[in-house]
C-alpha positions as CSV (number, residue, x, y, z in Angstrom):
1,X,-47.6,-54.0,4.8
2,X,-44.6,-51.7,6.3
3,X,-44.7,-53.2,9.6
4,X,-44.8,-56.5,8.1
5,X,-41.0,-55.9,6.0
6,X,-39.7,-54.7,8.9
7,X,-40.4,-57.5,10.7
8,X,-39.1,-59.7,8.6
9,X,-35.8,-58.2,8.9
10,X,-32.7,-59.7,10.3
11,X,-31.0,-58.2,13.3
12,X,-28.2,-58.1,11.2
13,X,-29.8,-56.0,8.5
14,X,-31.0,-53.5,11.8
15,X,-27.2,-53.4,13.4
16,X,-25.9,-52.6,10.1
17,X,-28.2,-49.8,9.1
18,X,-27.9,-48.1,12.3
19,X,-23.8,-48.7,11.4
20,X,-23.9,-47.0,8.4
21,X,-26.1,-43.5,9.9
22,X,-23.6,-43.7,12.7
23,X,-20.7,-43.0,10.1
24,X,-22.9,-40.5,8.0
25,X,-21.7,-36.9,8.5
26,X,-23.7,-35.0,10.2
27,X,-26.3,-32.6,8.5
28,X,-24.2,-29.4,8.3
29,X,-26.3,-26.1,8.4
30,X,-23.4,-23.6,8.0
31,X,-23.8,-21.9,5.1
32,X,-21.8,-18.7,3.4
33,X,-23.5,-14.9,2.5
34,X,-22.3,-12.0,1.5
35,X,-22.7,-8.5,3.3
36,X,-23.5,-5.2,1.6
37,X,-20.0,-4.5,1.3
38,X,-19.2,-7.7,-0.2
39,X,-17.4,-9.8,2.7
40,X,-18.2,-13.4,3.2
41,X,-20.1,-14.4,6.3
42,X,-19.9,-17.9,7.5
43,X,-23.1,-18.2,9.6
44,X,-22.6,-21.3,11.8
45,X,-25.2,-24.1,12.6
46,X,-24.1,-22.9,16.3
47,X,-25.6,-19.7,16.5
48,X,-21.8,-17.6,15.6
49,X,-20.8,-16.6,12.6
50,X,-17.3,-15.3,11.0
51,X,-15.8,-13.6,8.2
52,X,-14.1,-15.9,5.6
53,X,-10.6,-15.2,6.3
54,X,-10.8,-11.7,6.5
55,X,-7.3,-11.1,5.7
56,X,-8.0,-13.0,2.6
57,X,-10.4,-10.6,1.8
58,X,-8.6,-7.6,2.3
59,X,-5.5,-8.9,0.4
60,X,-8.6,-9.1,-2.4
61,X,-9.0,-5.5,-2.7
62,X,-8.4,-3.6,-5.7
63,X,-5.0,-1.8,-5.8
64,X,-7.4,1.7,-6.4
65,X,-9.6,0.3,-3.4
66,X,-7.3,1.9,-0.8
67,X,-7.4,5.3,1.1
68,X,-5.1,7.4,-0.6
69,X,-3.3,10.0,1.5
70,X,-0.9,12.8,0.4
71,X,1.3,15.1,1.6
72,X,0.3,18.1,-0.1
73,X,2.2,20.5,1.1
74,X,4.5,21.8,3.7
75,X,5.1,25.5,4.9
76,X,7.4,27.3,7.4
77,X,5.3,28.1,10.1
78,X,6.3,30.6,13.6
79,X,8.3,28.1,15.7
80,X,8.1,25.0,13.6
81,X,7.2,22.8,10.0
82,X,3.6,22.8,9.3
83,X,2.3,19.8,7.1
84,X,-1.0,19.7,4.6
85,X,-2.3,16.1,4.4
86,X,-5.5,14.8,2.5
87,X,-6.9,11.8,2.6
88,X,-9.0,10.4,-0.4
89,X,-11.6,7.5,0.8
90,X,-11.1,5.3,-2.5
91,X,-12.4,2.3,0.1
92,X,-15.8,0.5,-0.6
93,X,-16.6,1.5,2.9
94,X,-16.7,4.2,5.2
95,X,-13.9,5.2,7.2
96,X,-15.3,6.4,10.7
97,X,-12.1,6.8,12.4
98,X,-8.6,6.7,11.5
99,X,-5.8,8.3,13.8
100,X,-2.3,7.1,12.5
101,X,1.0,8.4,14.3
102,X,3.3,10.8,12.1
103,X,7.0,10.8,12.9
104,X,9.1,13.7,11.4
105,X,12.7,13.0,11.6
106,X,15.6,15.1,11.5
107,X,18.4,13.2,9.7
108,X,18.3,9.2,10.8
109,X,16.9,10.0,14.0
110,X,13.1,10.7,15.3
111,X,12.9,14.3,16.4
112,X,8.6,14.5,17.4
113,X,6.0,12.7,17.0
114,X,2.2,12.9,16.9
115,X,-1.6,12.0,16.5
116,X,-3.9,13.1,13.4
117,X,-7.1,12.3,13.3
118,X,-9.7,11.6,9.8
119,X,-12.6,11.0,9.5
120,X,-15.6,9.9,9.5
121,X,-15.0,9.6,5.7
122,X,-17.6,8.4,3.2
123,X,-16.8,6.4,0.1
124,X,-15.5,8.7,-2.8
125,X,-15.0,11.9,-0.1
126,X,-11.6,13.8,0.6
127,X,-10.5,15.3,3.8
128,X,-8.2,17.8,4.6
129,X,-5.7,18.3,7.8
130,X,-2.8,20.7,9.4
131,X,-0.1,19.2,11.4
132,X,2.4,21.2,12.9
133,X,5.7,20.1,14.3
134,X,7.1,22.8,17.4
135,X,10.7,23.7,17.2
136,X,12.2,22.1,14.5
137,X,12.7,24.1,11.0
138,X,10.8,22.4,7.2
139,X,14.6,22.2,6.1
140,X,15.9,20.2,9.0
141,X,12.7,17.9,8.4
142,X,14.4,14.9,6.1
143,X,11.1,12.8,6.0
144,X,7.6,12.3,7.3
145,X,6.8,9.0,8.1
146,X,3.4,7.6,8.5
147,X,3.0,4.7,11.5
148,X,0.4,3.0,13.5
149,X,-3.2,4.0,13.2
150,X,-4.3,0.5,14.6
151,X,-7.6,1.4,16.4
152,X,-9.4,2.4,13.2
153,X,-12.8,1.9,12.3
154,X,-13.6,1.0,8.7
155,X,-15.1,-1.9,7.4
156,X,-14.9,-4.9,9.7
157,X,-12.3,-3.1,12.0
158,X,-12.9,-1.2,15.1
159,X,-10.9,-0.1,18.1
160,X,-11.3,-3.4,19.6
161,X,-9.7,-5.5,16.2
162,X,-6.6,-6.8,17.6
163,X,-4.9,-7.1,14.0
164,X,-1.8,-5.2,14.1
165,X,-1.0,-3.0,10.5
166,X,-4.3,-3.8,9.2
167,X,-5.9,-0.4,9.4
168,X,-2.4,1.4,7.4
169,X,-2.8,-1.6,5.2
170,X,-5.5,-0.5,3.5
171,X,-4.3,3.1,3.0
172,X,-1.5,3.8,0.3
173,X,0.7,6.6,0.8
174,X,1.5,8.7,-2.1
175,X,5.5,10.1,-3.0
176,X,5.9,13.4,-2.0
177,X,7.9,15.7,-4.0
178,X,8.3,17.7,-0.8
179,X,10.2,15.0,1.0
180,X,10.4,12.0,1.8
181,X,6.6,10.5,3.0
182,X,6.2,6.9,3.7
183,X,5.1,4.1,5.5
């Protein structure tokens, strides 16, 4: 009884139906998931997948969802300025590595700079580290400043992210009353 309404069919009821899938939108197999640390995944019907605009998504965190860091102290040290830093993991993730640059300047100007590495730093833990800047004096130092650190690994960024100020994005640098600390 099928094959016998089919054949009864016009041409022109066959040309227009094939018409009319022609200009259907393709069947679309991408669909959306969320990871264990609550990013959206776009898995593709191509075999890739990509996180919904990740910078979206950390522009979404918390305020209290950022690494906190402080200056906690700073003491006179033979031949230079030693610094206490700690850095509080209030992040939903690990931090595995973060190594941002601290500049100490002496007036307007840069006088040293250097490297301190954290981590790796579990959700909820503190860390503590020394830095010590050679031949200058704690009360020549007019401010710490806090740069770089864009290699870090923490939540969807790893040394090869090629997002520049992402990784000091997501870590908040607390007023010192020591001096002037900053970003």
């Amino acid at each position: 009884m099928m094959k016998q309404r089919l054949a009864k069919r016009s041409p022109l009821a066959a040309l227009l139906g094939a018409a009319l899938l022609a200009l259907a939108p393709p069947a679309r197999a991408d669909f959306e998931l969320t990871d264990a640390n609550g990013r959206q995944i776009l898995l593709k019907d191509d075999g890739t997948w990509s996180y919904v605009d990740a910078k979206a998504g950390a522009a979404k965190l918390k305020a209290e969802q950022r690494a906190e860091l402080v200056l906690q102290r700073r003491v006179e040290a033979p031949g230079g300025c030693r610094f206490e830093l700690n850095l509080a993991n209030k992040l939903p993730y690990e931090i595995t590595s973060l190594v941002p640059d601290f500049s100490v300047y002496r007036g307007e100007l840069v006088y040293s700079t250097q490297l301190l590495g954290f981590g790796p730093l579990k959700p909820g833990d503190r860390q503590s580290r020394s830095l010590q800047f050679e031949g200058i004096a704690c009360g020549e130092i007019s401010r710490l400043q806090v740069l770089g650190a864009d290699r870090c690994e923490m939540g969807e960024l790893n040394k090869f992210s090629d997002v520049k100020g992402r990784c000091l994005g997501l870590i908040r640098v607390q007023p010192s009353d020591e001096l002037k600390f900053n970003k």
